[in-house]
C-alpha positions as CSV (number, residue, x, y, z in Angstrom):
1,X,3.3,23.9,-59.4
2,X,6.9,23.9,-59.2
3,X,9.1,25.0,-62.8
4,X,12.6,24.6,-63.8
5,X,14.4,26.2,-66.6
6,X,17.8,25.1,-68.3
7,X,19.1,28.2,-70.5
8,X,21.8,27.9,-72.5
9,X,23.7,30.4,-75.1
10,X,24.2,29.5,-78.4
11,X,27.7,30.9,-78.7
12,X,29.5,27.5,-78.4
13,X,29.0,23.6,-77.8
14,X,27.4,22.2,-74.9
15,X,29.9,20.5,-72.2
16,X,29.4,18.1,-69.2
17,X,28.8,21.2,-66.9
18,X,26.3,22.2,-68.8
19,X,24.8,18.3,-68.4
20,X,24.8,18.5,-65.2
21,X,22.9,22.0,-65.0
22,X,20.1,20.9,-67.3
23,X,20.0,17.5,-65.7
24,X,19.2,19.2,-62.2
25,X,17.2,21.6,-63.3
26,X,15.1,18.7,-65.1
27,X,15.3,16.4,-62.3
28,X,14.1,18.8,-59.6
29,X,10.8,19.8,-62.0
30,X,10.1,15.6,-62.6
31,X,10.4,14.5,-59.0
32,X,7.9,17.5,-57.9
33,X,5.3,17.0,-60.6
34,X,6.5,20.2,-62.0
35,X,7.2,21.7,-65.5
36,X,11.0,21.9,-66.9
37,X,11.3,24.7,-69.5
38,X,14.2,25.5,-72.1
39,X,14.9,28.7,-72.6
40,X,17.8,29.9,-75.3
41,X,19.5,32.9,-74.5
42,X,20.2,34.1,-77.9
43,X,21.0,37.8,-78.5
44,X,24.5,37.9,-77.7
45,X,25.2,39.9,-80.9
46,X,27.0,37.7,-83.5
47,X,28.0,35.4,-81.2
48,X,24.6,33.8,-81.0
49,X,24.0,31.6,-84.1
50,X,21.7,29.0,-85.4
51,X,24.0,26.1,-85.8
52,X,24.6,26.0,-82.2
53,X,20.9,26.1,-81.2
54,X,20.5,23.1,-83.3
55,X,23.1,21.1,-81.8
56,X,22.2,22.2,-77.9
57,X,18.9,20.7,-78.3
58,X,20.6,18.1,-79.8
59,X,22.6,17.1,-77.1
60,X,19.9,17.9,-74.7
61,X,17.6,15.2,-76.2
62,X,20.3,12.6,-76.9
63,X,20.9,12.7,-72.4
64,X,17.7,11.9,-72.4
65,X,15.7,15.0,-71.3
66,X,12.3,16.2,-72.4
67,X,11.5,20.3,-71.9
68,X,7.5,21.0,-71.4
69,X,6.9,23.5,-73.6
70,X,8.3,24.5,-77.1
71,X,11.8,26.8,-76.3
72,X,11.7,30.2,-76.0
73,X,14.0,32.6,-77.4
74,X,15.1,36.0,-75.5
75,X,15.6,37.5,-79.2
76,X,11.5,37.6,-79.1
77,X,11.5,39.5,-76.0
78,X,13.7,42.6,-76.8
79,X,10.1,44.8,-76.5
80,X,9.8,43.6,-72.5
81,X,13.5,44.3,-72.1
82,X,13.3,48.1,-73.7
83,X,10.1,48.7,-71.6
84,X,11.5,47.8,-68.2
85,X,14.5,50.0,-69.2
86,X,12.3,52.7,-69.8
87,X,10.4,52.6,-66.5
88,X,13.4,52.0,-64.8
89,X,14.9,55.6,-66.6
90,X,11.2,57.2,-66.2
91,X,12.0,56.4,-62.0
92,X,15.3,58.2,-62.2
93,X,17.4,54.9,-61.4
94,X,19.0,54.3,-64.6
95,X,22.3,57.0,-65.9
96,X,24.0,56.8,-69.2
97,X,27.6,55.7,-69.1
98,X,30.4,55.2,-71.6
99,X,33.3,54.1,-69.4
100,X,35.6,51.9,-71.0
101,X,36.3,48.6,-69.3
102,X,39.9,49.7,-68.9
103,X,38.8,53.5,-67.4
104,X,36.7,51.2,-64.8
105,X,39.7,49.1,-64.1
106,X,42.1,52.4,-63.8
107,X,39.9,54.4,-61.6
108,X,38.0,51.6,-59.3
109,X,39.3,51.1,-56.0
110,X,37.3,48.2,-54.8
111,X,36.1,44.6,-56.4
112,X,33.2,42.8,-56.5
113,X,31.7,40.0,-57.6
114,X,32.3,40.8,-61.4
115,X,35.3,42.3,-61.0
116,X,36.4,46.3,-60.2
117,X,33.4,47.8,-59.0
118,X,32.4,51.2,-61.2
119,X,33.1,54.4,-59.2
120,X,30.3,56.4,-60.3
121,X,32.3,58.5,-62.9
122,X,29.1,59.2,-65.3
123,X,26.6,59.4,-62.4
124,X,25.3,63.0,-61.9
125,X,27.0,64.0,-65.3
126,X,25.8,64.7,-68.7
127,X,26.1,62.1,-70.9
128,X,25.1,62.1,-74.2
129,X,22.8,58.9,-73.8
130,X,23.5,57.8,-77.9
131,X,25.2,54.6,-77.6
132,X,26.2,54.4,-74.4
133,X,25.4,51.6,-71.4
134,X,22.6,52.4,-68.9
135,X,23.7,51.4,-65.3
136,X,21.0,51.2,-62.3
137,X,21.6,53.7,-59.4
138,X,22.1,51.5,-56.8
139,X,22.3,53.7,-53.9
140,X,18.8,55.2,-54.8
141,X,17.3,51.9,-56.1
142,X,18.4,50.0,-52.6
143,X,16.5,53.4,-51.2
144,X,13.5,52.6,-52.9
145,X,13.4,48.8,-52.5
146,X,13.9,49.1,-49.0
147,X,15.3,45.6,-47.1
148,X,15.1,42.7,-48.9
149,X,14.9,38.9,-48.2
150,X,15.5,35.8,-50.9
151,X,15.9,32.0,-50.4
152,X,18.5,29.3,-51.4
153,X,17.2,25.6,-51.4
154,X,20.6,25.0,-50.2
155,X,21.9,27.9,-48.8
156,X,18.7,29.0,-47.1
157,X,17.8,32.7,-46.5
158,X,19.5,35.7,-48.0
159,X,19.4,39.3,-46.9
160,X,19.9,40.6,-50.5
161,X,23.3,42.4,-50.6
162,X,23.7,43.9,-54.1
163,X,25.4,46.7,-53.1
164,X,27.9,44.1,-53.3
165,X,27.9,45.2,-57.3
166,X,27.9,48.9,-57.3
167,X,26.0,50.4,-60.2
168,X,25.9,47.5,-62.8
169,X,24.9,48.0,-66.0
170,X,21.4,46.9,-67.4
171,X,20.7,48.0,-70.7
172,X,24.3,47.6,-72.5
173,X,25.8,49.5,-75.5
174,X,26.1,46.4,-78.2
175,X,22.8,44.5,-76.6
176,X,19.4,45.0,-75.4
177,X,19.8,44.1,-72.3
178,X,22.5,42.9,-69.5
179,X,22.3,39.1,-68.3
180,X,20.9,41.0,-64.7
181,X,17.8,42.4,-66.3
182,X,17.2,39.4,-69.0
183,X,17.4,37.0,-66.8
184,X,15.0,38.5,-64.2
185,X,12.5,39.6,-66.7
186,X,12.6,36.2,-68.4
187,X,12.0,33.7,-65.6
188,X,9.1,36.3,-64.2
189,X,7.4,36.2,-67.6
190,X,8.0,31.8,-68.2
191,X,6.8,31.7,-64.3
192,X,9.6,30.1,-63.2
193,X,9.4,29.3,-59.4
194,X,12.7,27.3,-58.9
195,X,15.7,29.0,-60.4
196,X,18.3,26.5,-60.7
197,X,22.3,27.2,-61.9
198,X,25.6,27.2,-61.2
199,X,26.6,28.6,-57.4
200,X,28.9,31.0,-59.5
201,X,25.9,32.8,-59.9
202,X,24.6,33.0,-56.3
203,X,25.6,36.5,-56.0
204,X,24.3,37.8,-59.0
205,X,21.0,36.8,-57.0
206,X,21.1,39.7,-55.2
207,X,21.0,41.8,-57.6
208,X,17.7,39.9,-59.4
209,X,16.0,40.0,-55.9
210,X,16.6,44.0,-56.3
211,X,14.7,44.0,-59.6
212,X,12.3,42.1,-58.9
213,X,11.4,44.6,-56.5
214,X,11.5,47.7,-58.4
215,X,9.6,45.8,-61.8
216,X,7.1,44.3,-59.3
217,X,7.9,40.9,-60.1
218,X,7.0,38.3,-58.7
219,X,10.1,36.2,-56.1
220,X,11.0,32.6,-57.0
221,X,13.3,30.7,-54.9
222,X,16.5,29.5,-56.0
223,X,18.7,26.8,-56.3
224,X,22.8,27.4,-56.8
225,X,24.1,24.1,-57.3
226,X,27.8,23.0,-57.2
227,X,30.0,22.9,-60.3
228,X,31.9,20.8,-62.5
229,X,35.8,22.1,-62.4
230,X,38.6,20.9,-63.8
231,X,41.7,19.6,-62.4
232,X,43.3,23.1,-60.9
233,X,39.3,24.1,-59.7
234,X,38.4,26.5,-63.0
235,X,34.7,25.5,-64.5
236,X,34.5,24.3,-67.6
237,X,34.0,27.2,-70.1
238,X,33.5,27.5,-73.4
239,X,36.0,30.1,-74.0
240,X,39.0,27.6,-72.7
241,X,37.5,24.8,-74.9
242,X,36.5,22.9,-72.3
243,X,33.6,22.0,-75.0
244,X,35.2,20.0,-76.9
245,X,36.8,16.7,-76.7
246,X,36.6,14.7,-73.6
247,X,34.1,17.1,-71.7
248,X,32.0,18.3,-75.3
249,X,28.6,16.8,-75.4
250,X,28.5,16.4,-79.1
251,X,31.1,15.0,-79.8
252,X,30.3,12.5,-77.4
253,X,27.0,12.4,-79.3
254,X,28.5,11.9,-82.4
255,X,30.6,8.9,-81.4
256,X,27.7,7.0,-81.1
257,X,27.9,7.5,-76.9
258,X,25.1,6.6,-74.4
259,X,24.2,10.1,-73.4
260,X,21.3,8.8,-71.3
261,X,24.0,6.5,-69.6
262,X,26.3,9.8,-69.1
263,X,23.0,11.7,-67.7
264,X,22.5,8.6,-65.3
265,X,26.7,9.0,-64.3
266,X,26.5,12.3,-63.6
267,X,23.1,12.3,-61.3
268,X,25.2,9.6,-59.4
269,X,28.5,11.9,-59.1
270,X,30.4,9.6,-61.3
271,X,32.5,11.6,-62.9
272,X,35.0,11.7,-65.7
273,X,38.7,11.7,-65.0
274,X,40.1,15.4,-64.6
275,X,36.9,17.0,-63.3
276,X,35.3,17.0,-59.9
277,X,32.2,19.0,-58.2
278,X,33.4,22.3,-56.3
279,X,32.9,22.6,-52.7
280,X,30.7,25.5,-50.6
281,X,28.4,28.5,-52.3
282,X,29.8,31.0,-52.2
């Protein structure tokens, strides 16, 4: 049986791009007899709070969706994230680091997905492991998983690139666990067989197919869809305040707005003046 997941951050209100993730993600589970689960992703230090978990489901209710199960919060998983770090360290494929963001950016000479690609400065050193970020060896990880294959409903089939990333960081200094290894551990243990989200995402796929791998997970297939951008092609983000006003769900909601009418609008592509859907996948 097919299951769909929509999994929001409580670190800021809901917008239409979010809409129109949770709406495919809940579409795609209904029209295939499957199950749609809500998942929050809370343990994003003090940025996570309460208020905002209450007004996401909120907002998700008032477009008119309905999640299977009650929601599950990754703040009740921390255990599951601290024992795949360990195995992963026990293998040898995890290093301490404690490279600033701006010694990265001085010293990398390459970018990748998420920006400038770490140069290996902490791997083969001592580190003194107190505090510090544990990233995955990705040469010797790639060595272990051998070759690797995952599939796009869209896109259709991957060879699995994340070398693409260089040695990304899994376990992180102020939080249990990097979005990589959360992520993949989370939609393994809800048995999540569609993953649906943005195509901004897509690479970062790579990277889950690799864990997968080495935790012995089980693969899903995914679904990247396109993106609701503004007028010069950004997505809407929190962080520009993109989630308030005109795109903001609540407020919408609070206005006394049809939010199953928007749901129905954005299913059919109508959208709002001053955003569009992005183009391609990668």
């Amino acid at each position: 049986m097919i299951r769909t997941r929509f999994a929001p951050s409580p670190n800021g209100p809901l917008h239409l791009g979010h809409a129109y993730a949770a709406i495919r993600a809940h579409d795609l589970a209904r029209t295939r007899g499957g199950q749609f689960l809500l998942r929050i992703e809370d343990i994003d230090g003090e940025r996570s709070r309460r208020e905002w978990i209450d007004e996401h489901l909120a907002d998700l209710a008032w477009l008119g969706l309905a999640w299977d199960a009650p929601p599950v919060f990754q703040s009740s998983r921390l255990d599951a994230y601290r024992e795949a770090g360990d195995g992963l360290k026990a293998a040898g494929l995890l290093y301490p680091c404690r490279c600033t963001r701006a010694e990265i950016a001085a010293a990398s000479t390459h970018a990748g997905p998420d920006g400038p690609i770490y140069p290996g400065t902490c791997r083969g050193r001592h580190v003194d492991p107190a505090g510090a970020a544990w990233r995955l060896d990705m040469a010797k990880a790639i060595e272990r998983a051998g070759p690797l294959e995952w599939t796009d409903e869209i896109a259709g089939p991957q060879a699995a690139r994340p070398e693409r990333f260089g040695d990304v960081v899994l376990l992180r200094k102020e939080l249990p666990a990097s979005y990589h290894l959360a992520a993949t551990l989370d939609d393994a243990a809800d048995g999540v067989t569609l993953v649906t989200r943005g195509m901004d995402l897509f690479a970062a796929s790579h990277v889950h197919r690799l864990l997968q791998a080495l935790l012995g997970l089980p693969v899903p297939v995914w679904h990247h869809h396109p993106l609701l951008v503004e007028a010069d092609g950004r997505k809407l983000a929190k962080r520009r305040g993109s989630g308030a006003g005109a795109f903001g769900l609540a407020d919408r909601r609070r206005a006394g707005g049809d939010g199953r009418a928007l749901a129905d609008a954005l299913r059919a592509g109508d959208l709002p003046a001053g955003i569009s859907l992005s183009q391609g996948l990668h």
